[in-house]
PQR file of N, CA, C, O and H, with PARSE charges and radii, in Angstrom:
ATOM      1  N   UNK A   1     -20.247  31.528  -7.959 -0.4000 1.5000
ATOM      2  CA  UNK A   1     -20.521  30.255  -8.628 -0.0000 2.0000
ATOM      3  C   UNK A   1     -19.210  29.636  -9.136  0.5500 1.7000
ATOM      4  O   UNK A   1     -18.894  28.465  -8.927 -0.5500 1.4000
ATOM      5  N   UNK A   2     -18.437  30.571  -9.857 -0.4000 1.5000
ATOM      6  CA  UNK A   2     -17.248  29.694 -10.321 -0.0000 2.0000
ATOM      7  C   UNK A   2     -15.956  29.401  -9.267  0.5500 1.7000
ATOM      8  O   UNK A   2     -15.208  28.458  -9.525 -0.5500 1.4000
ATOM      9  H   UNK A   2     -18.694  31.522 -10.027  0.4000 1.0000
ATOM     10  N   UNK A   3     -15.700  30.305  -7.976 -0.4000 1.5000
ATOM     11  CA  UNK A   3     -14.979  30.261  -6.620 -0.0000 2.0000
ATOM     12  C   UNK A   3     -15.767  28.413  -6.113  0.5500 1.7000
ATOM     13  O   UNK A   3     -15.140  27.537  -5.517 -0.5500 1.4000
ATOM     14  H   UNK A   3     -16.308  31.071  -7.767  0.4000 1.0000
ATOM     15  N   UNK A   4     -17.437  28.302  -6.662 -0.4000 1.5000
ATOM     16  CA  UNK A   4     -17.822  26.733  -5.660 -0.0000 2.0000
ATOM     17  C   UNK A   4     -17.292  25.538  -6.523  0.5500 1.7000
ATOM     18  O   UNK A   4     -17.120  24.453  -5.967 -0.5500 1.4000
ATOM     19  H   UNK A   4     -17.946  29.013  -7.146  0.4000 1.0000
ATOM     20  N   UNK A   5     -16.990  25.709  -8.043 -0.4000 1.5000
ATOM     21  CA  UNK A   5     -17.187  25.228  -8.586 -0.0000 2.0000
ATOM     22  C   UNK A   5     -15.192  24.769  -8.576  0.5500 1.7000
ATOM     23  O   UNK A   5     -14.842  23.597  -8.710 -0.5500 1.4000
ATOM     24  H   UNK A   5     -17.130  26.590  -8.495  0.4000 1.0000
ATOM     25  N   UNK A   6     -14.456  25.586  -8.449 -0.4000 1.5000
ATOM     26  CA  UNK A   6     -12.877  25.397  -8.563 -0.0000 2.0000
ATOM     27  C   UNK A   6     -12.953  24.625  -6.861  0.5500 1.7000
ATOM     28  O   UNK A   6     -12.300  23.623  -6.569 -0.5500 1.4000
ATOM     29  H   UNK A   6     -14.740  26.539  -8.339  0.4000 1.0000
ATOM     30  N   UNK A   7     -13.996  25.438  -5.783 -0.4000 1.5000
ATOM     31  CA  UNK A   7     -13.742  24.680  -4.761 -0.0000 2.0000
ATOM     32  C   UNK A   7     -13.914  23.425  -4.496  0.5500 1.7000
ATOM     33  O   UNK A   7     -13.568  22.806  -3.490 -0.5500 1.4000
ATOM     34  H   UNK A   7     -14.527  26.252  -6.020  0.4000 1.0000
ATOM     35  N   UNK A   8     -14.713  22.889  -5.860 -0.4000 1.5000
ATOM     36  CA  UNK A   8     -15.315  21.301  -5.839 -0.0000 2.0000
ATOM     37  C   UNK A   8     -14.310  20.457  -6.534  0.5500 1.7000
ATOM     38  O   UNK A   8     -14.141  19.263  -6.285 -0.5500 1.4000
ATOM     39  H   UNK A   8     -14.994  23.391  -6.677  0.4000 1.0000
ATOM     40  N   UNK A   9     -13.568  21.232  -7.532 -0.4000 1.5000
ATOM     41  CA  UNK A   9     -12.220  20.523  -8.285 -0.0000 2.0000
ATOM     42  C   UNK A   9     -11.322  20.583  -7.234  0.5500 1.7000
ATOM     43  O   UNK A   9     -11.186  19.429  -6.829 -0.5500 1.4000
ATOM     44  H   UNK A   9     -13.706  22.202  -7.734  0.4000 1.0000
ATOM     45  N   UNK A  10     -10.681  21.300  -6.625 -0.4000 1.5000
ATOM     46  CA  UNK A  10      -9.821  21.135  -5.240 -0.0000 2.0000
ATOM     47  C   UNK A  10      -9.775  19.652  -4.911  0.5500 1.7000
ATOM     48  O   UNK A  10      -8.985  18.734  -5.127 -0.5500 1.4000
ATOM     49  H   UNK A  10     -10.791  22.238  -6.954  0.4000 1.0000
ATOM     50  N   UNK A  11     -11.019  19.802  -4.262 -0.4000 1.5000
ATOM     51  CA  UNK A  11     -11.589  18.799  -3.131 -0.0000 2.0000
ATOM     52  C   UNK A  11     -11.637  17.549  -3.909  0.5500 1.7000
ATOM     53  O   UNK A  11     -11.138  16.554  -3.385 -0.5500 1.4000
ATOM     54  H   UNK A  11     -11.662  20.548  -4.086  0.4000 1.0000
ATOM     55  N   UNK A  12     -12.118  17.456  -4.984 -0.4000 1.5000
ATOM     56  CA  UNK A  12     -12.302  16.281  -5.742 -0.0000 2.0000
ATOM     57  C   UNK A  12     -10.464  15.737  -6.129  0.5500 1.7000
ATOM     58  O   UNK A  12     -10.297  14.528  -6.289 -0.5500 1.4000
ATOM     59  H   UNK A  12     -12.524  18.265  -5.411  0.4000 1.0000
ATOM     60  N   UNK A  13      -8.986  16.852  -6.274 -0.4000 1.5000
ATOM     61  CA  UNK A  13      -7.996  16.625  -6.178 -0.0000 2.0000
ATOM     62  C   UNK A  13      -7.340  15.892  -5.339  0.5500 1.7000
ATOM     63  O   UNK A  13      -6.491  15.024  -5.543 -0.5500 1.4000
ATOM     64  H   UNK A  13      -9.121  17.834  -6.144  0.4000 1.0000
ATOM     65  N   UNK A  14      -7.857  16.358  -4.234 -0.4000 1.5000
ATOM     66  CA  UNK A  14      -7.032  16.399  -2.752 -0.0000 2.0000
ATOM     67  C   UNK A  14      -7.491  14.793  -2.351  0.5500 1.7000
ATOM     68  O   UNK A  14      -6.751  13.884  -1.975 -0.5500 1.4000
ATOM     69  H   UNK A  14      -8.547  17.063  -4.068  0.4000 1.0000
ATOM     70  N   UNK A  15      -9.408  14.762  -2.626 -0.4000 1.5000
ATOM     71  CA  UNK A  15      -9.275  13.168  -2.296 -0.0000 2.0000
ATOM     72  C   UNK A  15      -8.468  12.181  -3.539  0.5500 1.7000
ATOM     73  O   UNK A  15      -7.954  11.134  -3.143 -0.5500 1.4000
ATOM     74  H   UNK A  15     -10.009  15.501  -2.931  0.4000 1.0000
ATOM     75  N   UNK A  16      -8.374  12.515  -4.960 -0.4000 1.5000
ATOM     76  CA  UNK A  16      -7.613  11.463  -5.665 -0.0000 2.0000
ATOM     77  C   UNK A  16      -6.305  11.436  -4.841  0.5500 1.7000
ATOM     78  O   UNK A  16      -6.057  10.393  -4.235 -0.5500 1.4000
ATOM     79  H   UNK A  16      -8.791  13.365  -5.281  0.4000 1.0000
ATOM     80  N   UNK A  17      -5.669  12.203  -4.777 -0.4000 1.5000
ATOM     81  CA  UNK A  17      -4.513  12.669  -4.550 -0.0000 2.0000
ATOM     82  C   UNK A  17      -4.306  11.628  -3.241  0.5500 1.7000
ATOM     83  O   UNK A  17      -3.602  10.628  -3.382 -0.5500 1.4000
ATOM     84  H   UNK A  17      -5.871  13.049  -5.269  0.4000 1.0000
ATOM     85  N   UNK A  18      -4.956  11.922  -1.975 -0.4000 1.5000
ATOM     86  CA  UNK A  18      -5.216  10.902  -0.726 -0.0000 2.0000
ATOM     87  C   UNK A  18      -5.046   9.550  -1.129  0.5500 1.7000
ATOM     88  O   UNK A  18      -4.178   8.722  -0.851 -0.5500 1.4000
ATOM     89  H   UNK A  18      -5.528  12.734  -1.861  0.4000 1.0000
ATOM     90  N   UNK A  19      -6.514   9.483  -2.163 -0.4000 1.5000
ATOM     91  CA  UNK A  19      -6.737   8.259  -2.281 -0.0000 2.0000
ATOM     92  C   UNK A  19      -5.621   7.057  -3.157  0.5500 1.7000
ATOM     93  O   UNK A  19      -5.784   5.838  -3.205 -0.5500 1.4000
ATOM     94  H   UNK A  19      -7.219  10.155  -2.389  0.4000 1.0000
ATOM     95  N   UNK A  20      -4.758   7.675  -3.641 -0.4000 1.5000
ATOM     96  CA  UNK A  20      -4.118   7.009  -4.436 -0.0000 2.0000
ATOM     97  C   UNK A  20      -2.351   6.933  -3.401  0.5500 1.7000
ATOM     98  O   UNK A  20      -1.487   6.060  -3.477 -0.5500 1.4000
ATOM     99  H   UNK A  20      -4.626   8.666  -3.602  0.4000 1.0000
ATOM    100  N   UNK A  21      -2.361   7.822  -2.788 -0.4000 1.5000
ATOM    101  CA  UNK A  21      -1.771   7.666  -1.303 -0.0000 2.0000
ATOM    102  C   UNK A  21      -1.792   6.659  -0.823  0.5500 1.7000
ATOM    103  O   UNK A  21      -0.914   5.823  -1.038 -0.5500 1.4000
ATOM    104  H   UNK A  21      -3.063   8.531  -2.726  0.4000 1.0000
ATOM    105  N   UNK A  22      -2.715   6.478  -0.106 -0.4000 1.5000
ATOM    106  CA  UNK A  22      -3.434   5.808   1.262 -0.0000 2.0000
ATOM    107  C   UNK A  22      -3.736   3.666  -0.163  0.5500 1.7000
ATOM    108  O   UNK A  22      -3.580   2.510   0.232 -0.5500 1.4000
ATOM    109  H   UNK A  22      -3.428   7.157   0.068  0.4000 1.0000
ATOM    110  N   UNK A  23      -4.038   4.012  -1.210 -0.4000 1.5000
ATOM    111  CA  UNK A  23      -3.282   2.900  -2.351 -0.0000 2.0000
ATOM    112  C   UNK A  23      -1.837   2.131  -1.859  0.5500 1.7000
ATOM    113  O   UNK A  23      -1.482   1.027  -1.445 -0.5500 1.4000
ATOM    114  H   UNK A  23      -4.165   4.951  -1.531  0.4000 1.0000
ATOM    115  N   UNK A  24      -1.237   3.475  -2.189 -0.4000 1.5000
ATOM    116  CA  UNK A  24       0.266   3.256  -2.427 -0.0000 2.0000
ATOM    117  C   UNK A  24       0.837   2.368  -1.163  0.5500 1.7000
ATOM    118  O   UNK A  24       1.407   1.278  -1.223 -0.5500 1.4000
ATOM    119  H   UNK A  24      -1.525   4.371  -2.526  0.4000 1.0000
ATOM    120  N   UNK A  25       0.447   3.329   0.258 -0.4000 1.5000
ATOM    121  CA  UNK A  25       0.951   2.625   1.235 -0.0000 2.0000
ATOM    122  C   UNK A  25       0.366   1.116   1.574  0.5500 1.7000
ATOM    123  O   UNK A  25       0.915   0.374   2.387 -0.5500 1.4000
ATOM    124  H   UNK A  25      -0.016   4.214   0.307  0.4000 1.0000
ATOM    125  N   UNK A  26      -0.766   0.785   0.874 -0.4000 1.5000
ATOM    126  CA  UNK A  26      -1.114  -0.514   1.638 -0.0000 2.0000
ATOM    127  C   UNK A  26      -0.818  -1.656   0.829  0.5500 1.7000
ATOM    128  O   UNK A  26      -0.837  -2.856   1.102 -0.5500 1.4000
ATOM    129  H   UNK A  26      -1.213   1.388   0.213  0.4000 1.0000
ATOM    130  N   UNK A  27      -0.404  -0.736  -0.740 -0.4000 1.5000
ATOM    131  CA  UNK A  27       0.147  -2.336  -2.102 -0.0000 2.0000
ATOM    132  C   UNK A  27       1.532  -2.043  -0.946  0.5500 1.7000
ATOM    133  O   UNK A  27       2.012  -3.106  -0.552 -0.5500 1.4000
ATOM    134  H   UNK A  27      -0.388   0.239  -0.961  0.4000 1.0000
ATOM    135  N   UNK A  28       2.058  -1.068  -0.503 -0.4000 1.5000
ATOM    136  CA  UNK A  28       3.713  -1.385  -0.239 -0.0000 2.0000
ATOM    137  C   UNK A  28       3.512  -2.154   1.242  0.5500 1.7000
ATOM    138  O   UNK A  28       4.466  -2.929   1.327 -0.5500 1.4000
ATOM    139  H   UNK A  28       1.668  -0.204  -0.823  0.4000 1.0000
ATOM    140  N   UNK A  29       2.952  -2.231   2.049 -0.4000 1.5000
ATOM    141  CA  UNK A  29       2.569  -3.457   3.098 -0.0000 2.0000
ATOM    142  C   UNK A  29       2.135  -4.253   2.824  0.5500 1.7000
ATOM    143  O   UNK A  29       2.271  -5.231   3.559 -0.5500 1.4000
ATOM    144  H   UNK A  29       2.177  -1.602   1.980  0.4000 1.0000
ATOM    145  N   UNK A  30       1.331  -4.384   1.601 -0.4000 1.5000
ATOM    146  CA  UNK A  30       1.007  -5.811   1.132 -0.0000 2.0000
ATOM    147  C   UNK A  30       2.197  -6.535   0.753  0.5500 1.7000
ATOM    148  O   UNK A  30       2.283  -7.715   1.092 -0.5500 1.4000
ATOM    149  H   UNK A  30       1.221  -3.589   1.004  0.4000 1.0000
ATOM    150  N   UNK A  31       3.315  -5.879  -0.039 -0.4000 1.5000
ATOM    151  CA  UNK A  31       4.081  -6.553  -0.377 -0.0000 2.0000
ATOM    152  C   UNK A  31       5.095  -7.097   0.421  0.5500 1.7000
ATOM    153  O   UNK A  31       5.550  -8.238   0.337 -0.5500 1.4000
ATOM    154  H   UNK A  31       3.245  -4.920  -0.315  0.4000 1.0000
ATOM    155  N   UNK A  32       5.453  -6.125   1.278 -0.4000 1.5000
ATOM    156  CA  UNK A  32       6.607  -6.141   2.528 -0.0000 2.0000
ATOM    157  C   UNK A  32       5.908  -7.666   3.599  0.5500 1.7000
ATOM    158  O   UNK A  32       6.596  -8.534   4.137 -0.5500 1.4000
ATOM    159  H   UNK A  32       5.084  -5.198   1.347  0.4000 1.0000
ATOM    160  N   UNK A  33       5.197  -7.610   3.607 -0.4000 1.5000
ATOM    161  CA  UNK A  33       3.860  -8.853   4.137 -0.0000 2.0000
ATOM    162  C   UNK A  33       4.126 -10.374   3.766  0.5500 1.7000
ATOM    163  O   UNK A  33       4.277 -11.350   4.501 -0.5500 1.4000
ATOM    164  H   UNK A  33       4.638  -6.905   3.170  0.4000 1.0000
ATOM    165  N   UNK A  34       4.133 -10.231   2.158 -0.4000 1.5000
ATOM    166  CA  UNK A  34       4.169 -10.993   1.669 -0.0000 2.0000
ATOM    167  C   UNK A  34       5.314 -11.446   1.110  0.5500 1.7000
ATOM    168  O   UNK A  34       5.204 -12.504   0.490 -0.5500 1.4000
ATOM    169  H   UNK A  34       4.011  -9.438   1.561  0.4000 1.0000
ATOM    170  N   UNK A  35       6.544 -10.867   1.161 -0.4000 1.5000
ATOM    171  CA  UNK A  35       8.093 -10.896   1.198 -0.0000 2.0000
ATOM    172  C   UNK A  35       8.712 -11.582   2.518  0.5500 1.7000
ATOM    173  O   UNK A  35       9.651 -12.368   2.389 -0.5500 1.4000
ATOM    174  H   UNK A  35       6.634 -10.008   1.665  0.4000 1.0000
ATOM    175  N   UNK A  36       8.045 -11.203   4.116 -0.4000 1.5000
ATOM    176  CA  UNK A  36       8.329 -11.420   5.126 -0.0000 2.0000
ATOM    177  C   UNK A  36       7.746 -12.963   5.437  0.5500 1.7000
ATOM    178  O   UNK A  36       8.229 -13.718   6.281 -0.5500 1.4000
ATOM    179  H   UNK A  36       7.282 -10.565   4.220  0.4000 1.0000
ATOM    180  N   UNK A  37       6.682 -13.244   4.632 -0.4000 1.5000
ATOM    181  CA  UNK A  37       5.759 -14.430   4.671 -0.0000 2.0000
ATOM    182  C   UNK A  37       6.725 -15.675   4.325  0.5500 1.7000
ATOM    183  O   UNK A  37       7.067 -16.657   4.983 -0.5500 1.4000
ATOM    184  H   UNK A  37       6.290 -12.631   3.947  0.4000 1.0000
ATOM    185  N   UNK A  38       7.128 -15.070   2.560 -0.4000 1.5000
ATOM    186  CA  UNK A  38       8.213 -16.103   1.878 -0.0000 2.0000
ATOM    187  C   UNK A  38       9.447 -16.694   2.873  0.5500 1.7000
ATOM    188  O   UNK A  38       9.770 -17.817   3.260 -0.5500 1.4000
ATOM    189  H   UNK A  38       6.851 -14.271   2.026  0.4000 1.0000
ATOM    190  N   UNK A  39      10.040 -15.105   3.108 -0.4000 1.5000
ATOM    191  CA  UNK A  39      11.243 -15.368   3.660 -0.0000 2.0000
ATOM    192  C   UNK A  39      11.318 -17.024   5.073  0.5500 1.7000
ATOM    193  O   UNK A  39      11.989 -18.042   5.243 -0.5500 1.4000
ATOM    194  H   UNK A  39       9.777 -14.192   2.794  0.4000 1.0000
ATOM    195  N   UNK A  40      10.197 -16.331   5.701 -0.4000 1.5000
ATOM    196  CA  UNK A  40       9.715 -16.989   7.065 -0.0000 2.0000
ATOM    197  C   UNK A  40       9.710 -18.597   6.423  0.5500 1.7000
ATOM    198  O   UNK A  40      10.555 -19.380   6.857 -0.5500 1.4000
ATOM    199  H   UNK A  40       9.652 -15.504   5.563  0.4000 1.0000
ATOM    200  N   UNK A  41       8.846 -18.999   5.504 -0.4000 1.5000
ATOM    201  CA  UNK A  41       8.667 -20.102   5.010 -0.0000 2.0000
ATOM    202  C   UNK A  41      10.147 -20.975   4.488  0.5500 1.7000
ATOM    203  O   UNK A  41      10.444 -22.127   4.804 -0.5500 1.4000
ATOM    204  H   UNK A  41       8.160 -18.363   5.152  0.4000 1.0000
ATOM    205  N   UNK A  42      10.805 -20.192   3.751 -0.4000 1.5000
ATOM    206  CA  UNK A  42      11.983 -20.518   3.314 -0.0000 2.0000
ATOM    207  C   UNK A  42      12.975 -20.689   4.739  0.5500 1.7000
ATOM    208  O   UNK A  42      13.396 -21.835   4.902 -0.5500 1.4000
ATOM    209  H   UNK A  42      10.564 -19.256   3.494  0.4000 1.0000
ATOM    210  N   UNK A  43      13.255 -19.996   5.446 -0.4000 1.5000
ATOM    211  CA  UNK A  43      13.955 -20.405   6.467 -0.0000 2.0000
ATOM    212  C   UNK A  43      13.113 -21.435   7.997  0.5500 1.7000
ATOM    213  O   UNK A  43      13.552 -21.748   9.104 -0.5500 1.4000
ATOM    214  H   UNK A  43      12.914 -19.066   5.313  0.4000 1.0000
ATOM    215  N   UNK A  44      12.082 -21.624   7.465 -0.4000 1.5000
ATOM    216  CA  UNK A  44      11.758 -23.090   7.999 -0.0000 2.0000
ATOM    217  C   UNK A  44      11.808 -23.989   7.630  0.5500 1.7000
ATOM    218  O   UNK A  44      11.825 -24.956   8.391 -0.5500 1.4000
ATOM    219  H   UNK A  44      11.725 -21.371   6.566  0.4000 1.0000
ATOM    220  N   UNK A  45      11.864 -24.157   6.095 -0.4000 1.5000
ATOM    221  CA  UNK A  45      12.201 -24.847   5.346 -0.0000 2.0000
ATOM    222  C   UNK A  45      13.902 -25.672   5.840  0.5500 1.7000
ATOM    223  O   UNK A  45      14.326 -26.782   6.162 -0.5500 1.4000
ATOM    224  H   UNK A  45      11.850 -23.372   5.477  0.4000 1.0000
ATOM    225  N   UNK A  46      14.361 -24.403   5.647 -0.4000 1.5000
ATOM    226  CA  UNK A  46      16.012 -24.870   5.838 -0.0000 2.0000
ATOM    227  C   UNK A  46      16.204 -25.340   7.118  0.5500 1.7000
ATOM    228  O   UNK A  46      16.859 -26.361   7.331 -0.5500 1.4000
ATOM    229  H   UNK A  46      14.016 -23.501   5.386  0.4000 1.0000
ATOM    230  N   UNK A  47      15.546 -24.502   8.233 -0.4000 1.5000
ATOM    231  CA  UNK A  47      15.609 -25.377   9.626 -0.0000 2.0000
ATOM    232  C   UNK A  47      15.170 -26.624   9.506  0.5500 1.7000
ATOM    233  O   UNK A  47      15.920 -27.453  10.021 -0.5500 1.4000
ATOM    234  H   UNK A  47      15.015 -23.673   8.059  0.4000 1.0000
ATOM    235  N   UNK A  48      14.407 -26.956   9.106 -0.4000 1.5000
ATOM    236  CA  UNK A  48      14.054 -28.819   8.815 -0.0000 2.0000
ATOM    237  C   UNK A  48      15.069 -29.191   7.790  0.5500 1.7000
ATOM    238  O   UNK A  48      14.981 -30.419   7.821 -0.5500 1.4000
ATOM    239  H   UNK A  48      13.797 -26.283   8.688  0.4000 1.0000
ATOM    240  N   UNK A  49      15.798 -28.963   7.077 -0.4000 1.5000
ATOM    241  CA  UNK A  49      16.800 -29.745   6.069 -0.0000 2.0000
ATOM    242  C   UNK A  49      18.066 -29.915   7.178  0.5500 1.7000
ATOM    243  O   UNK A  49      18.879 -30.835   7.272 -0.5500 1.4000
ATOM    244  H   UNK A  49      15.870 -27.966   7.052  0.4000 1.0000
ATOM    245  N   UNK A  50      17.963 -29.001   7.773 -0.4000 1.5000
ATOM    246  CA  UNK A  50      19.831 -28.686   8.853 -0.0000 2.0000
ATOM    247  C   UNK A  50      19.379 -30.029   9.709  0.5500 1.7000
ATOM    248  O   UNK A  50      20.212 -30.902   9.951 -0.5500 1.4000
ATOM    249  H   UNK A  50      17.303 -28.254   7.696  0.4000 1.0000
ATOM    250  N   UNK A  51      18.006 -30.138  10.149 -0.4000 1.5000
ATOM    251  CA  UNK A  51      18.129 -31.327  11.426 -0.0000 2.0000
ATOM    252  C   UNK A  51      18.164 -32.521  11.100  0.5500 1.7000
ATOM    253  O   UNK A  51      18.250 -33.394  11.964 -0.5500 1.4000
ATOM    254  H   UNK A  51      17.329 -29.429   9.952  0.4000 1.0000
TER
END
């Protein structure tokens, strides 16, 4: 009983642990996204001021 019970805290670890992972990587593509978005905008910007 207490071997199912540490085996359920594990498991309940391993997914926070994932889950706050699998978080991390998609705020850091959200941002890289949305950095690449700006940039893009800003240098079209400037291509229409140069012509």
């Amino acid at each position: 009983m207490l071997g199912l019970s540490v085996f359920n805290h594990c498991c309940v670890l391993v997914f926070i642990v994932i889950y706050y992972i699998i978080f991390d990587i998609v705020g850091m593509c959200w941002m890289i996204l949305l950095f690449l978005k700006r940039n893009t905008s800003l240098r079209m910007k400037m291509k229409r001021e140069q012509k």
